[in-house]
N, C-alpha and C positions, 0 to 999 in steps of 0.2 A: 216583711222587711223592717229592719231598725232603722230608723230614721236618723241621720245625727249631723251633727252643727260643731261645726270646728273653730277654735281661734288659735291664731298664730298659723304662720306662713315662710317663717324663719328659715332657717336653720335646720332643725329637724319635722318641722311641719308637712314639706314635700313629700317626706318618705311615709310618713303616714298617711296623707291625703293618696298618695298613691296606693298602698295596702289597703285602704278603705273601700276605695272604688274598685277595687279588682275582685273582692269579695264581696259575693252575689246573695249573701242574707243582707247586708243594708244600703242604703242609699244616704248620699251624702248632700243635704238638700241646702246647707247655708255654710260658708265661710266669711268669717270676720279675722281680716288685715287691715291695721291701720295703715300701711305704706300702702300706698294705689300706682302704685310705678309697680306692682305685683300681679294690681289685678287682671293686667292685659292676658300674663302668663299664664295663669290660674283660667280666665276664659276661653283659651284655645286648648287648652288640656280636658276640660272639664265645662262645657260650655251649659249644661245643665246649672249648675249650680249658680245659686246667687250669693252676690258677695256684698258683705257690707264693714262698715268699719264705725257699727255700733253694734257691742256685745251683748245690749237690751234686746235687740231685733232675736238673737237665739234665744235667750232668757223667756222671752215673754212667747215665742213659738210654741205654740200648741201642737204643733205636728211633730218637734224636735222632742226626742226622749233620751237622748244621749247628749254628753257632750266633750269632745276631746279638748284639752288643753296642750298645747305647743307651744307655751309663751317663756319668757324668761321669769326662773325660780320667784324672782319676786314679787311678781301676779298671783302665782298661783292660789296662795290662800285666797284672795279679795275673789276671783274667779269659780273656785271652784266652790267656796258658800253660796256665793248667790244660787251656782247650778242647783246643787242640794237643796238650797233654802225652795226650789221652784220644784223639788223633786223629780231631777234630773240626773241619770248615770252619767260616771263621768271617768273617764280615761284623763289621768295626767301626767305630762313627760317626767321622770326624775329628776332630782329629789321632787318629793313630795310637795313640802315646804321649806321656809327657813329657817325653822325651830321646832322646836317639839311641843310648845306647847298648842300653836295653830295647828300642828298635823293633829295632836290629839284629840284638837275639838272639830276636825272635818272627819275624823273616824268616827266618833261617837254623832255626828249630823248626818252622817252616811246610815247608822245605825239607826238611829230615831224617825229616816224618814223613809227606812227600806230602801236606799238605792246603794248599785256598787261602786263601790270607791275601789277602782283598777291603775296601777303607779304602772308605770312603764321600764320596770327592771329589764329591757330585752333580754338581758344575757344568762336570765336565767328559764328564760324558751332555747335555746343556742343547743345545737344535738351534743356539740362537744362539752359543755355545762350540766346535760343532763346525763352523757355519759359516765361522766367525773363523779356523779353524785351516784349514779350506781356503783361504779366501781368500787367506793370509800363504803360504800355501805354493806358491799359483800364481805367484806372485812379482807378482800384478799390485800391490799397495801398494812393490812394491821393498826396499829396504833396510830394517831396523825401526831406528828412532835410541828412539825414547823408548815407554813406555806408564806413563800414571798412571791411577791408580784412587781411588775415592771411597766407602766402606762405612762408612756414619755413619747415625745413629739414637740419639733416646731411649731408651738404656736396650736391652734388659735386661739390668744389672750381674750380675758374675761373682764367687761368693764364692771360687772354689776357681784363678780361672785370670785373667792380664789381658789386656787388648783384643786383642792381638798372637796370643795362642794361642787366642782363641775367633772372632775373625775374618778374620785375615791367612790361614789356611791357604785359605780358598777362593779369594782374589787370587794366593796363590803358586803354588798346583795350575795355575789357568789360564795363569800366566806361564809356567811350566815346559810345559805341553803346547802352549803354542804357540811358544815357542822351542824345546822341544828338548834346553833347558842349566839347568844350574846359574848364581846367578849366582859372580864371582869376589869381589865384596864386596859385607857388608850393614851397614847402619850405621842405626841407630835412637833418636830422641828423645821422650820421651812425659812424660805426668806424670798421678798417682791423685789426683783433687780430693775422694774420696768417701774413701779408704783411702790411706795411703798407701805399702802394699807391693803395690798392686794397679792396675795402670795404665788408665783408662780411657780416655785419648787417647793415639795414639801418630803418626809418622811415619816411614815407614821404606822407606829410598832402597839403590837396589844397584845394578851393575856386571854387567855378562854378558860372556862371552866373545866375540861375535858382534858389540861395538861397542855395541848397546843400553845407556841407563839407564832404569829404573823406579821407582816411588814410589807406595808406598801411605797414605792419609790415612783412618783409621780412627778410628772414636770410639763410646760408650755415650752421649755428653754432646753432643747434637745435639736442635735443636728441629723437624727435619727426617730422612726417612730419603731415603737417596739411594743407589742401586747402580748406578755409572757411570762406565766406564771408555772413554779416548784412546789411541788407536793410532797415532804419528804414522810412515810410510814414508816413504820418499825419493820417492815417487812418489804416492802418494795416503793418504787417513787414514781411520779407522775410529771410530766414536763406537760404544759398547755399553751401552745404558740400559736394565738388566733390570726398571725400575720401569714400564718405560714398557708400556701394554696393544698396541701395535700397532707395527712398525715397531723392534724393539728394537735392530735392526743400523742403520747407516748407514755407506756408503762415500762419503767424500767426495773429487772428484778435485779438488783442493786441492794446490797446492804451494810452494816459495820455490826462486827458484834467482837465478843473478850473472851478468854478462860475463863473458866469458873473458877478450876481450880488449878492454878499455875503451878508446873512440876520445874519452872528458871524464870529468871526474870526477865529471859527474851519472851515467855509467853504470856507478860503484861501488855505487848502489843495487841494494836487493833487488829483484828482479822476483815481483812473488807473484801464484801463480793461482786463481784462485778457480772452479769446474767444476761438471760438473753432479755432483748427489746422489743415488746408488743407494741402494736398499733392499732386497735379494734376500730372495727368500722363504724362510720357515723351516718346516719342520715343527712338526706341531704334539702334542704328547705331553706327560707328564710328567715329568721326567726323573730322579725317585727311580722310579718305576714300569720306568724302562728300568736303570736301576742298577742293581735288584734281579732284574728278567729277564738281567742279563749276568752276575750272580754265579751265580743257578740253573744257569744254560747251563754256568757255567768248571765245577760241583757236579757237575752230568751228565754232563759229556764231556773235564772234565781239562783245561780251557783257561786260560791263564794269564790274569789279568783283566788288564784295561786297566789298572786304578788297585791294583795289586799291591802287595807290603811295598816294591819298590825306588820304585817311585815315591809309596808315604805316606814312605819316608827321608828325598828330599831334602826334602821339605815339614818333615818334623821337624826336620831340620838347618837347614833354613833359619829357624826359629821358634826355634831355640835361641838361631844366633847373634843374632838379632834381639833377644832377650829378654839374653842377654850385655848387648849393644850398647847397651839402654836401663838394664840394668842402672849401666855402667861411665861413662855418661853425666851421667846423676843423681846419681852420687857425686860429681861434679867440683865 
């Protein structure tokens, strides 16, 4: 069994300390939370484990060979060198880091010292994320021209990070693993109604190399939540509603196309098709539960993870230049 030591107790920490323990290749032998008004909660869930609120005690554990990060972005670099620098694997929540250039030197410290560097993209273990990516790749949707996305919700505001770096990474993880690319341009408009060096609504449109545009419409300040993204192809379109309890994919055989060669000038009209609606089946799991079984497996057998330092990069890079973008916008 893999031994491993977790910090942060937050937010999303729960759900992975629960995933951990529920899978029976490791054992979870140390959690470090500095709030102790936690640890009562954490003892009666998990009374094995010892808890402490110094992050030297995992560090210097000889028994701990993993270690998960669940803290806020702005940890992460200081946190996950040390693990590395002690030659420790290490799971860390998304974003990676706050820049590109710390994520780049914890890929290459991950490199140099042989351990994995596993970024916590979930959504792209999600059956309906993997479905999506087959489907685009059988080529039956054809060409990709556009995909927008919709990640809004009341709240909960970010004291340390804005809408862009606490929500867009999981829209750009999936963009990037179903195209394949980088985009060539990103450009971003937002504005902080609550702070105003903290952006809670944002927009942020890009360019791929493959001909695609994309658009994410992201918000804290929504009286609705909504997780719902368009896939429009040259040949058929895709609707992906992660809100929805049943049916969360749809393939719709939907199209527009023209005369070639127009015999009036009524038949400059669009001709648009309207088809029938698939819904292919998904598997059914939970997809931080298969995250954390793929980081065990890459810990066991030395496999390089799916969502590894090169690919939390471009997600970092793309979050920089977004965050530039809305930056240099707002100044105008």
């Amino acid at each position: 069994m893999t031994n491993i030591g977790v910090v942060g107790y937050g937010y999303w920490g729960p759900n992975v300390v629960r995933n951990l323990a529920e899978n029976k290749s490791c054992k979870i032998t140390s959690i470090c939370e500095l709030n102790q008004e936690k640890w009562e909660s954490i003892r009666k869930r998990y009374p094995w484990v010892n808890i402490t609120n110094d992050y030297q005690d995992l560090i210097n554990s000889p028994q701990i060979e993993a270690i998960v990060i669940t803290t806020p972005v702005s940890t992460h670099y200081s946190l996950a060198k040390q693990a590395l620098e002690n030659k420790k694997h290490i799971f860390v929540e998304k974003p990676l880091t706050d820049s590109v250039e710390s994520a780049q030197e914890l890929v290459e410290l991950a490199k140099c010292n042989a351990c994995i560097l596993f970024v916590d993209h979930t959504f792209e273990y999600s059956p309906a994320v993997i479905k999506i990516k087959e489907i685009i790749d059988s080529g039956q949707i054809g060409k990709i021209h556009c995909i927008s996305s919709f990640r809004i919700n009341l709240g909960p505001h970010r004291k340390d990070v804005s809408v862009i770096s606490d929500l867009a990474p999981h829209d750009l993880s999936m963009f990037f693993y179903w195209l394949n690319e980088e985009p060539t341009q990103i450009s971003a408009v937002g504005k902080g109604f609550f702070h105003e060096q903290i952006f809670d609504i944002a927009f942020i449109t890009m360019k791929f190399p493959c001909g695609a545009i994309a658009n994410i419409n992201i918000s804290w300040f929504s009286p609705i939540k909504s997780r719902r993204m368009t896939i429009i192809g040259s040949e058929k379109m895709i609707v992906y509603d992660d809100m929805a309890s049943i049916e969360k994919v749809k393939v719709y055989d939907s199209g527009v196309a023209t005369f070639r060669e127009p015999e009036s000038f009524g038949q400059f009209q669009l001709s648009y098709r309207a088809g029938d609606i698939f819904s292919p089946r998904l598997q059914r799991y939970e997809p931080l539960a298969q995250a954390v079984n793929h980081f065990l497996e890459c810990v066991r057998f030395g496999k390089s993870p799916r969502t590894d330092g090169a690919d939390a990069l471009r997600v970092v890079r793309a979050v920089e230049l977004a965050e530039e973008s809305l930056r240099r916008n707002c100044s105008v």
